[in-house]
C-alpha positions as CSV (number, residue, x, y, z in Angstrom):
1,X,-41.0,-1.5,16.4
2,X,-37.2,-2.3,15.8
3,X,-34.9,-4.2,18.2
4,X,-31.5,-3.3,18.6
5,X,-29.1,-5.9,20.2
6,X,-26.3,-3.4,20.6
7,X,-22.8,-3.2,23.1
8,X,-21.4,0.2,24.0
9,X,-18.5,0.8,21.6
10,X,-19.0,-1.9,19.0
11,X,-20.3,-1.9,15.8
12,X,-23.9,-1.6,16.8
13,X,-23.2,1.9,16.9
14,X,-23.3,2.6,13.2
15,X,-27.0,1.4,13.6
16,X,-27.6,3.0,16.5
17,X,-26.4,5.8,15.3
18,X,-28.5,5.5,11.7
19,X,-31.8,4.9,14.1
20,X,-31.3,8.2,15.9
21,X,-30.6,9.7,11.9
22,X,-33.5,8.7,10.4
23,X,-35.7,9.9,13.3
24,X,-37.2,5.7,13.7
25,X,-38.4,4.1,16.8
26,X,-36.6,1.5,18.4
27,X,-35.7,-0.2,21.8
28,X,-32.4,-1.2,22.8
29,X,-31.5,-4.8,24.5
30,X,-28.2,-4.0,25.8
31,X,-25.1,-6.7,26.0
32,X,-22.1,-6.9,27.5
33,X,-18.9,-8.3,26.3
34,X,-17.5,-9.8,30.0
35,X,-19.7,-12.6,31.2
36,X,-21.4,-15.1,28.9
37,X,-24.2,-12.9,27.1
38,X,-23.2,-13.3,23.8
39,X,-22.2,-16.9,23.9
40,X,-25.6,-17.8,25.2
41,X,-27.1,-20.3,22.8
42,X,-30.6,-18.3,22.8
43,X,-28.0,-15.1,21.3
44,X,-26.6,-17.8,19.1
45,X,-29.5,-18.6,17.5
46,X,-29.7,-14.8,16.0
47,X,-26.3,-14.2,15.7
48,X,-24.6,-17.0,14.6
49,X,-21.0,-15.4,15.2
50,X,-22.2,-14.1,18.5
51,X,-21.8,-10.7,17.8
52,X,-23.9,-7.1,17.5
53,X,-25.4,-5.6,16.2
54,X,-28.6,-7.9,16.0
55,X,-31.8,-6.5,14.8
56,X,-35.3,-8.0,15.0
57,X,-37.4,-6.0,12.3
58,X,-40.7,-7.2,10.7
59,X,-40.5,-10.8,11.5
60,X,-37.3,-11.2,10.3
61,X,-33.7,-10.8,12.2
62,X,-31.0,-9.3,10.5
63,X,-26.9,-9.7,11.8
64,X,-24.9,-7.8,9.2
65,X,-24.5,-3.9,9.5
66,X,-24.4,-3.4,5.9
67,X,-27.5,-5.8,5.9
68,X,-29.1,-4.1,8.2
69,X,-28.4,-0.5,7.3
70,X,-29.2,-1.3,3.5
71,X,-32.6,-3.1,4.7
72,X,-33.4,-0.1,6.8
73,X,-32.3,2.1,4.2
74,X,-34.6,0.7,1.7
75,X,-37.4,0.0,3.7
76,X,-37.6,3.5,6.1
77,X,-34.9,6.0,5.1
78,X,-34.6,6.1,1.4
79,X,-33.1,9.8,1.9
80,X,-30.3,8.0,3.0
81,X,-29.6,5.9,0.8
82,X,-29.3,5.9,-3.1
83,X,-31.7,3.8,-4.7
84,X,-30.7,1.2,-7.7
85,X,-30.5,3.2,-10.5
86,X,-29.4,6.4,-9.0
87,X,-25.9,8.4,-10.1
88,X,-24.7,7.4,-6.6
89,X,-25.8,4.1,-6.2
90,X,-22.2,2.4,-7.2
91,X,-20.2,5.0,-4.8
92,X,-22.7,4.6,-2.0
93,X,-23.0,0.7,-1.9
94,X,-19.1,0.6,-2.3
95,X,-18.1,3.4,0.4
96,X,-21.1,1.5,2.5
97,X,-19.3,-1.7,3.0
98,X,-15.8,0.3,3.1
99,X,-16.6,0.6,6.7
100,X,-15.9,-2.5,6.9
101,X,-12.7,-2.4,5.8
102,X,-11.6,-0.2,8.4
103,X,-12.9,-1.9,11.0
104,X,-11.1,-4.8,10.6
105,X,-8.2,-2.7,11.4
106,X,-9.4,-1.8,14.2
107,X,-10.2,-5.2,15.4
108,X,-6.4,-6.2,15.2
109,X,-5.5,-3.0,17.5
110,X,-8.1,-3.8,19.6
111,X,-7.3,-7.4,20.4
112,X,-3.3,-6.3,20.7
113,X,-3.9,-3.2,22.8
114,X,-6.6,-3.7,24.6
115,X,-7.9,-8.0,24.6
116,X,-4.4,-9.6,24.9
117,X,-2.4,-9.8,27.8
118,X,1.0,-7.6,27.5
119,X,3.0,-10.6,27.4
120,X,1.0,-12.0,24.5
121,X,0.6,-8.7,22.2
122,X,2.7,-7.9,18.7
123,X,4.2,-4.9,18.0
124,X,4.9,-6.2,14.6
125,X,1.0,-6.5,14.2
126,X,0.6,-3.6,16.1
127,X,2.5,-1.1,14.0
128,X,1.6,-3.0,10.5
129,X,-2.0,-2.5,11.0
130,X,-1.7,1.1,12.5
131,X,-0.3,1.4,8.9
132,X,-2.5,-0.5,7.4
133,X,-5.3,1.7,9.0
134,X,-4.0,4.5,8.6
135,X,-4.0,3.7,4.6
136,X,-7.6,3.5,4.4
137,X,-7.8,7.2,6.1
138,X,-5.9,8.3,3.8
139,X,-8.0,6.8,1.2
140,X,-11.1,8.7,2.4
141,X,-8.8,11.8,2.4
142,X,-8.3,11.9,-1.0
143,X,-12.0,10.5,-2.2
144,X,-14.1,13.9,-0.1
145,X,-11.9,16.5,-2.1
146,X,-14.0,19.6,-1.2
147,X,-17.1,17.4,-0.7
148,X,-18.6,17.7,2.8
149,X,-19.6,14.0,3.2
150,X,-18.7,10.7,1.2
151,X,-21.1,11.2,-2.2
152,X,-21.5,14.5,-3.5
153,X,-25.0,14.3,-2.7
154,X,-24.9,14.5,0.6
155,X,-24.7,12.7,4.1
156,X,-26.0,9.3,3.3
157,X,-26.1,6.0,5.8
158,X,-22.4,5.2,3.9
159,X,-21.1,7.9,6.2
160,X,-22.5,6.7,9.0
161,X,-21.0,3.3,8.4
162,X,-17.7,4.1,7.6
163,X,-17.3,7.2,10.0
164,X,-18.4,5.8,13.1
165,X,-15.3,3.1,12.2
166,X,-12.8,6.1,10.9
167,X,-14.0,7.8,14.4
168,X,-12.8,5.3,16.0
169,X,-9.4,4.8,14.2
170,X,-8.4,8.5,16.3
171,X,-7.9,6.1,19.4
172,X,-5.2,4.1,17.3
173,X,-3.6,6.4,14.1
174,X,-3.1,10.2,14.9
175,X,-4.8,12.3,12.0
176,X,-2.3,14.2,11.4
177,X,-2.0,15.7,7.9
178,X,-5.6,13.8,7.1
179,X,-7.1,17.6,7.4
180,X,-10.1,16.8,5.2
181,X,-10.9,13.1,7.3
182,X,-10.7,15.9,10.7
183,X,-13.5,18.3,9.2
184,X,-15.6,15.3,7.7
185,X,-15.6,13.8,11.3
186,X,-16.0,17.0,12.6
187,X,-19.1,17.4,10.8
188,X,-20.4,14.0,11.6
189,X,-19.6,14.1,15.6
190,X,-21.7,17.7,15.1
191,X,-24.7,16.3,14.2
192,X,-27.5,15.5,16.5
193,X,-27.7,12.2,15.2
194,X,-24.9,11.0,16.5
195,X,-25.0,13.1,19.5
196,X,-28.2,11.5,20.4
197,X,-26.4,7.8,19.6
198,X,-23.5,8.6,21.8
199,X,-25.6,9.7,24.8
200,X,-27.7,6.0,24.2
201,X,-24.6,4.4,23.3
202,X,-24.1,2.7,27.4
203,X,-21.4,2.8,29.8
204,X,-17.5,2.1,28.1
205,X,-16.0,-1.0,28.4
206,X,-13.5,-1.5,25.7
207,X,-11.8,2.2,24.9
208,X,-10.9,3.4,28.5
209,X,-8.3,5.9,26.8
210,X,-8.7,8.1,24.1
211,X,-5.7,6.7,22.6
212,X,-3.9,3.4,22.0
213,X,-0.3,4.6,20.4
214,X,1.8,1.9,19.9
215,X,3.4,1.0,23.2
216,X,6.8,-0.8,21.6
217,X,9.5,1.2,19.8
């Protein structure tokens, strides 16, 4: 059995997500960012930064999403992945960890739209990494071309990671003239795979609104 320590609307999605994909049992233990949860020191002790996703898989915890998904990859979903040696393997390890990326981003808008008070947010650091994010969009706008998904292979688990991240980046960057990032996350959002993650995915407590335009002009 796999163990997922996973909060609604973090980056335990992208495994959650992965474990609905490659059709794996799993249970959840479900945290929550108010209170002390993942500051407890028996958390601590698997997570050393105190954050999920956490998993517990045999014997062993894992606290990296690329870790994890590359572990899980290898070990249960080799369909997608691209094993060493493969055409892909290069593209698919770096698109992988590009999630990444773009989620650090996202972690700046987060903590000045959402975390701070008003009194204490930048809308210099606001706008520079809307910009910022917005650039690595654009990045996986020109990479698909008239592919369908990140590798011309196929969907793989370097979708998952860096489109649950560029699926988030809608609540802070309008995708406007990024017409081929719409359809890829179209296609993603369409599959049951994440359909299923989103329904297990828990109640919201960070995005109340579906978008976070910059508030200073």
């Amino acid at each position: 059995m796999i163990t997922l320590h996973h909060a609604p609307q973090s980056r335990s999605f992208r495994i959650l997500w992965f474990l609905h994909e490659a059709g794996l049992e799993h249970g959840l233990r479900y945290h929550s960012f108010s209170g002390k949860a993942l500051r407890d020191p028996a958390f601590l002790a698997i997570s050393p930064a105190g954050r999920v996703p956490v998993v517990e898989v045999d014997g062993i915890t894992l606290f990296e999403s690329a870790a994890i998904l590359e572990y899980l990859v290898e070990t249960r979903a080799p369909d997608l992945g691209r094993a060493p040696g493969h055409a892909e393997r290069g593209k698919f390890l770096e698109w992988l960890h590009y999630g990444e990326t773009i989620a650090q981003h996202l972690a700046q808008l987060t903590f000045h739209h959402i975390v701070l008070r008003p009194a204490d947010r930048s809308a210099v650091v606001q706008r520079l990494e809307a910009l910022r994010l917005r650039r690595t969009l654009e990045g996986i706008e020109a990479a698909l071309g008239a592919q369908d998904y990140l590798l011309p292979g196929g969907f793989s688990a370097a979708d998952i990671m860096a489109g649950s991240s560029a699926d988030l980046a809608r609540r802070f960057v309008p995708l406007a003239g990024l017409d081929r990032v719409s359809a890829w996350l179209d296609r993603l959002t369409a599959r049951p795979g994440y359909a299923a993650a989103h329904a297990a995915d828990g109640p919201a407590e960070l995005y109340l609104q579906d978008y976070y335009g910059n508030t200073h002009a």
